[in-house]
N, C-alpha and C positions, 0 to 999 in steps of 0.2 A: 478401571479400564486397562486392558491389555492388548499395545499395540503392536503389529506384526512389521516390523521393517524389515522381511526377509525378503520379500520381491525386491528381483535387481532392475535397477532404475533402466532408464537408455543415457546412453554417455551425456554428457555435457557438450555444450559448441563446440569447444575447443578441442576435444578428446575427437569427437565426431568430424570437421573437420580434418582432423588428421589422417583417421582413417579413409577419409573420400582423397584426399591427394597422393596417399599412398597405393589405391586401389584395393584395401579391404572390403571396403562397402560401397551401394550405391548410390545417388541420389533416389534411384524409385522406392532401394532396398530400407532406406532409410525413413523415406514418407511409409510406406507399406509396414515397418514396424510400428513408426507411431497412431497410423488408423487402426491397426490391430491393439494399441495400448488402450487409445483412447473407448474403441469398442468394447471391452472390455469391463470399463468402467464407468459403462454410460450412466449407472444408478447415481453416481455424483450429480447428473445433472448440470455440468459444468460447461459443457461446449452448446450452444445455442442453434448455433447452424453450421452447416460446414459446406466445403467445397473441394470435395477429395475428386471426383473426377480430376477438376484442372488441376488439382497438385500434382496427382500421379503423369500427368499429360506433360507438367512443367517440369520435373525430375526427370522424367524420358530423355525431356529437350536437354538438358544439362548435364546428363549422362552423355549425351551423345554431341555434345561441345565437347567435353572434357577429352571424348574420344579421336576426335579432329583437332585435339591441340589450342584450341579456340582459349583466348584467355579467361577466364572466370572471376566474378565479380568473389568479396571477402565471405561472403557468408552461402557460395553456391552450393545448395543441397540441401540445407538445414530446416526443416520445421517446424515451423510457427505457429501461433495462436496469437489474436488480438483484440481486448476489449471491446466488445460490442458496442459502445459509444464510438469507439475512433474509427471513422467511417472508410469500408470496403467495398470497391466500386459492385455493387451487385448484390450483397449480404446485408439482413437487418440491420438498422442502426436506430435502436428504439427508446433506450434506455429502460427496457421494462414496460412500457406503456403502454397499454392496450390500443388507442384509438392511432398508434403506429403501425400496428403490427405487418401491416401488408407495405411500411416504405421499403425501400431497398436506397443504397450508399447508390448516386450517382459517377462520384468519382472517390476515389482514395486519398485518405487523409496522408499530406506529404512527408511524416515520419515513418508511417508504415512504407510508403512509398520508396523512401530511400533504403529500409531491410529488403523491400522485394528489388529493386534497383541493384542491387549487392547481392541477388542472389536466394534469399533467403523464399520461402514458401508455405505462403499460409495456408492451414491447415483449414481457417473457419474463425467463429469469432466465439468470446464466453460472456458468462450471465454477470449480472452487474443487479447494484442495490435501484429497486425504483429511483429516477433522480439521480442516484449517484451522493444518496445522502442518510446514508449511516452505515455500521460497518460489518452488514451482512452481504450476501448475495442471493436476494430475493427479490419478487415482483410478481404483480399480479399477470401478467403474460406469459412469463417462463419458471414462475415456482421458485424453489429455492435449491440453491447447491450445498451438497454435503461434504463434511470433511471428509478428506481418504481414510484420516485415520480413527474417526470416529462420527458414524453416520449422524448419531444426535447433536453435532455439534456446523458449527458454521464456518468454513475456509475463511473469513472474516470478506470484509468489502471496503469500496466497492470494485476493485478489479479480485473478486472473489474466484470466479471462475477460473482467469488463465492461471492463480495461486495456486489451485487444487491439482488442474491436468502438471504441472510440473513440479510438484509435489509427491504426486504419485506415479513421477517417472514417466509421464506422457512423452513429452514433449519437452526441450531443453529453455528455449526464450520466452518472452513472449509481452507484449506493450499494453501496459496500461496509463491509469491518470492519475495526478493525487494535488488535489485542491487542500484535504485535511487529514491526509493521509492513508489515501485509498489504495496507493501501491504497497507503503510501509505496511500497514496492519497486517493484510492477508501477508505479506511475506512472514512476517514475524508469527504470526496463528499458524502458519502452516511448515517452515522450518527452510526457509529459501533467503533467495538475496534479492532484495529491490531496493531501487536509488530512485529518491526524486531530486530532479536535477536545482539547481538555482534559479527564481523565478526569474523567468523570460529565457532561459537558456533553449528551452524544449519545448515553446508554447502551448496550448491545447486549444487547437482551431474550433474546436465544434461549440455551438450553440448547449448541449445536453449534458456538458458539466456545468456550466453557469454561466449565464448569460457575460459576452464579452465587456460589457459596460461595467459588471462588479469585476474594475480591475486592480481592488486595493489588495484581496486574495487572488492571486493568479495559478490556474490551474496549469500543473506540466505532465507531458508525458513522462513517463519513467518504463524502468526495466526491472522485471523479473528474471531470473535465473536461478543455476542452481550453483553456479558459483560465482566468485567475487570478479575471479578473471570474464566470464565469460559479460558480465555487466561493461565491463572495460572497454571489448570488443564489437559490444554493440553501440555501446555512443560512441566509439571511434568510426561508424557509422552512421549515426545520427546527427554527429555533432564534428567532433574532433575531440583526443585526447593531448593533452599535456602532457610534460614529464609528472612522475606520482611519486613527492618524496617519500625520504625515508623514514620508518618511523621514530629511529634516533634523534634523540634530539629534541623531540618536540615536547611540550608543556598540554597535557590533556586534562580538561575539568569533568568532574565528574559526578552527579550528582543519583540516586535512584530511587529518590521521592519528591514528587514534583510541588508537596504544599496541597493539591487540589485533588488528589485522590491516588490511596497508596496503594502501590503494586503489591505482587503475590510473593512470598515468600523467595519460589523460584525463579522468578523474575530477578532479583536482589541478589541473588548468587549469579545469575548467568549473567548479570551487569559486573559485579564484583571480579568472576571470573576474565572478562573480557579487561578489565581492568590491569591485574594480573600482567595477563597476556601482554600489555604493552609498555608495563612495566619490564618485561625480561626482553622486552624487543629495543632497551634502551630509552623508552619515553620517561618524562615523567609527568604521574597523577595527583591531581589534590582535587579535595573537594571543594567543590564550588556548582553554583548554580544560578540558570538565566535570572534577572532579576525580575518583578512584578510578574512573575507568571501566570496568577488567577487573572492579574487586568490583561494579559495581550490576551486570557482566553475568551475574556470578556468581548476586547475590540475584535475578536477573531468572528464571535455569535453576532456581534453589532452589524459587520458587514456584510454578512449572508442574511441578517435578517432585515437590510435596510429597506429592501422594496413590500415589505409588509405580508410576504410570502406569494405575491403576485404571480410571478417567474412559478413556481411549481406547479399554482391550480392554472395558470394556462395551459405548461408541458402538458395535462393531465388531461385538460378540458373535462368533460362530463363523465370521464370513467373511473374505472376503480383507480384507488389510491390508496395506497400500503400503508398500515397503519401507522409506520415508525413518521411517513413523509408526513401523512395528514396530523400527528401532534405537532411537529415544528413547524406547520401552516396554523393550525389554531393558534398557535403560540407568538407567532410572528404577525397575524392579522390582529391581535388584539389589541383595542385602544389602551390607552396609557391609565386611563382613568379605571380601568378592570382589573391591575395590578393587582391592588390592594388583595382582590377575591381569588386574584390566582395562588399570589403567595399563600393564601388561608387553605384554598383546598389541597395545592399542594402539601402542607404541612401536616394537614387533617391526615392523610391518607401515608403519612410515615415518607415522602419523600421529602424533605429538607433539603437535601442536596442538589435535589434538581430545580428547587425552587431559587437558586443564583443566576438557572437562566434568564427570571422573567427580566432582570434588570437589562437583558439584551434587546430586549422586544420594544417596539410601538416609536425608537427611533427613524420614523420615513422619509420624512420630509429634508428638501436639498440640504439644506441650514446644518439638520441632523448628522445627515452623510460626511458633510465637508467635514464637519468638528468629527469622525470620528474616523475621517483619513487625517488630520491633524493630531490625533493626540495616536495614532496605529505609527504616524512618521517619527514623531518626537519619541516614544518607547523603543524604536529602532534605534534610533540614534542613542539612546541609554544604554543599548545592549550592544552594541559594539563599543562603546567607552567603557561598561566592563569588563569585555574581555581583552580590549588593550591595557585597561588597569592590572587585569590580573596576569596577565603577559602569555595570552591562554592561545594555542593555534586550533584547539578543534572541541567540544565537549563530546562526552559519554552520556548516554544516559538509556531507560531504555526503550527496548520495541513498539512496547503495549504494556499495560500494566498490568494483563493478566494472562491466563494460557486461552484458546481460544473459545470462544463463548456458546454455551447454547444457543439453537434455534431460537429466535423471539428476545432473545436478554438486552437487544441494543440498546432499546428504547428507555432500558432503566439503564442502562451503562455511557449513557451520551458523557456524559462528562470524564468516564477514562479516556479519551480520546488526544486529551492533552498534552502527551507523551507524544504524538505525531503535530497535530495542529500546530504547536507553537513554531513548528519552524516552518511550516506555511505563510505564517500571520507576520514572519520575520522575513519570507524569503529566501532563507539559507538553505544551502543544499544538506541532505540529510540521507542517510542509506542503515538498514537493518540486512543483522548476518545473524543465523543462527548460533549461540552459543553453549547450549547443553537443552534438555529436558527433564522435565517435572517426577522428581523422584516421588515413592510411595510415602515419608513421612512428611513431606511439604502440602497435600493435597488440603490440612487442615493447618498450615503452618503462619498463618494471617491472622490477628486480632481484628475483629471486624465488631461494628456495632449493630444496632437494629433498625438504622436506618434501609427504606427497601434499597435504595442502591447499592449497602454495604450486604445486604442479603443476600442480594442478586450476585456480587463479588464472590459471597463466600459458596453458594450454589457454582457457581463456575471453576472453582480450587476443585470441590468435591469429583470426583473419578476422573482428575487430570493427570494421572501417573504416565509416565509417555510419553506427553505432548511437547512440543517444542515452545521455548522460550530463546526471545533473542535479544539483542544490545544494539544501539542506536548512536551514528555517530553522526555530528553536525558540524559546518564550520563556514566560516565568511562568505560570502557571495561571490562567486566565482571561483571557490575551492573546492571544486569538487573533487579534482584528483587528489586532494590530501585526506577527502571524506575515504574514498575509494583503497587509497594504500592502510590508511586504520584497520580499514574494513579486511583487507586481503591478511592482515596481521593476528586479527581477531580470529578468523577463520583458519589460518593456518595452525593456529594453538590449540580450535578447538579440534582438528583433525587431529594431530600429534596424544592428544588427551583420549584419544578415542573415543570422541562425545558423536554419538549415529547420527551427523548431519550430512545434507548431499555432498 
């Protein structure tokens, strides 16, 4: 494959705001480029719905404050997109679902709330994986969204959609969720920056990432962009920012095989590189890695799969249901006593590796649950006694473990996910930068075996020359601005290196 990164993007927030306070551009001028972007590139399939009349209506309004001196919220004029789950008073909020299709968002979800409160203006809302549970953006309602940079391939999921439009220079911001790392992947598949915040820092109110009673994984909002600053500026409206130290000084772990399924070649370098980087920025790196990471991915599938997959075939009721959701509903509803037969056909049929999941399944009952938020707390508390043993402020490790995936691959790829999940399953805040792309002697640069998911792996290298690969930084609960300043470091090197990221 041969990717064209010669289309010039649209600025970034920051760049774009500049120009609106200067009086280079306007707020209409600015909506009116990105409807013209996004139209464009409707073959992506990326924007679901939209609501450009009121935008253009909204940017009028704000144009014409700006004109009367009127003060302006931080983010006035800028153009947004936001995950179809995080609900817009008036715009689908389905998750894919067909027997939704005709709801509409009564009121607005109050993190989107406070971007439009500051200014900002959405565009409309993007596609998302059925559920919100694997890491494509597909469903039987709105189809599936393509990569910009290559149509056979999947902006990844499940905030897949607003990944792709700023990716491909749509659009600069844009919110999505990540329970197991639905902001991370697509950022990382697609060559952007997204942060998921610290569990509970950025809640995820709605019912259609998972029900609020599995509160042992907690879903947060997070941010897309196209740069690390611009991620800054927007939880400093969501939330508040801290000071973001330096990254002198710091002690960074760094590991780029997680035990549970190995990354690509290029993966391994754009980690290694990012490593590098922060090494010349004064850190220092050693290797090291979370510990028991098969078991927290273990308790991570335990606790999504505690209600026996109840919570999906309701979302769904009597309609279609995508085939990636309806395996881990088979999977999850099966009694304990059917183990034995699934491991076997698992095995028959060359997946071995996926047959680690069943030992997730058939725990439902209260008893189950409790013991498996008891041993999800007690492994937390292991994982930070490491990393104060090891005197460590943040690890490395990376994006995704591979470049992004064909249409259809999730479903054998469920277990690269691990790279994102664990710090779901831990809580910690975590953020993916892009750090180079998949050169032409890397696309076969993997030893893989013949197991199908190692197949499926080495199918995924093949025609990745071009694609983006990115590095993943995590750190203690409540650190996010030390995730954040890693990140702006990593990114600054790969700009200086000339690596073609936004």
């Amino acid at each position: 494959m041969t990717a064209d990164f010669s289309r010039s993007p649209a600025p970034d927030t920051t760049d774009l705001l500049a120009s609106l306070a200067t009086g280079r551009t306007t707020a209409r001028a600015a909506v009116e480029d990105a409807i013209r972007r996004i139209e464009a590139v409707r073959g992506l399939n990326a924007l679901v719905a939209d609501q450009f009349a009121a935008a253009r209506a909204e940017a009028d309004a704000i144009d014409a404050a700006r004109a009367r001196g009127e003060p302006l919220g931080p983010l006035a004029g800028v153009p947004v997109v936001i995950k179809e789950t995080l609900p817009v008073a008036g715009l689908p909020c389905t998750s894919g679902v067909v027997r939704l299709k005709d709801a509409r968002a009564e009121k607005t979800d109050r993190h989107v709330a406070r971007l439009v409160d500051a200014g900002a203006i959405v565009l409309g809302v993007t596609n998302v994986a059925q559920g919100l549970f694997f890491i494509e953006s597909d469903n039987p309602l709105y189809g599936r969204t393509n990569h910009p940079l290559s149509p056979d391939r999947s902006p990844g999921g499940s905030s897949g959609g607003q990944a792709a439009l700023i990716a491909a220079g749509c659009v600069p911001l844009g919110l999505g969720s990540d329970i197991g790392g639905s902001v991370r992947q697509p950022a990382a598949s697609c060559g952007i920056v997204g942060l998921k915040p610290t569990a509970g820092r950025l809640p995820d109110d709605g019912n259609l990432s998972m029900p609020r009673g599995q509160s042992l994984i907690q879903s947060q909002v997070g941010v897309h962009a196209r740069s690390v600053r611009d991620v800054v500026l927007a939880l400093g409206v969501l939330d508040r920012v801290g000071p973001i130290p330096a990254t002198r000084g710091q002690r960074i772990g760094v590991y780029v095989d997680d035990g549970v399924f190995a990354p690509s070649a290029a993966v391994v370098r754009g980690v290694r590189l990012a490593a590098d980087a922060l090494r010349r920025a004064g850190a220092e790196v050693i290797e090291w890695r979370i510990p028991e990471l098969e078991y927290g991915f273990s308790l991570f599938g335990r606790a999504f799969a505690s209600d026996g997959g109840r919570w999906a075939k309701e979302l769904v009721g009597g309609g279609p249901m995508d085939r990636r959701l309806a395996a881990f509903v088979q999977g999850a509803s099966a009694p304990r006593w059917a183990h034995p037969l699934i491991l076997a056909l698992f095995r028959a049929s060359g997946r071995r590796k996926l047959a680690t999941l069943v030992s997730n399944y058939g725990h439902t009952d209260a008893a189950s649950y409790w013991r498996t938020a008891e041993e999800l707390f007690a492994w937390r508390e292991r994982c930070l006694a490491a990393m104060d043993e090891a005197r460590l402020d943040a690890v490395l490790s990376p994006g995704f473990a591979l470049p992004t995936i064909r249409h259809g691959a999730s479903q054998e790829l469920i277990v690269a996910g691990t790279y994102t999940s664990t710090w779901n399953a831990l809580g910690w805040p975590a953020g993916v930068v892009p750090t180079t792309r998949v050169l032409e002697g890397e696309e076969r640069g993997t030893p893989r075996g013949d197991d199908v998911m190692e197949r499926t792996a080495a199918a995924t290298e093949e025609g990745s020359a071009g694609l983006p690969v990115a590095a993943q930084i995590s750190a203690r609960p409540g650190e996010d601005e030390r995730v954040l300043g890693l990140l702006a470091t990593i990114e600054a090197d790969a700009r200086v290196r000339g690596e073609n990221v936004p």
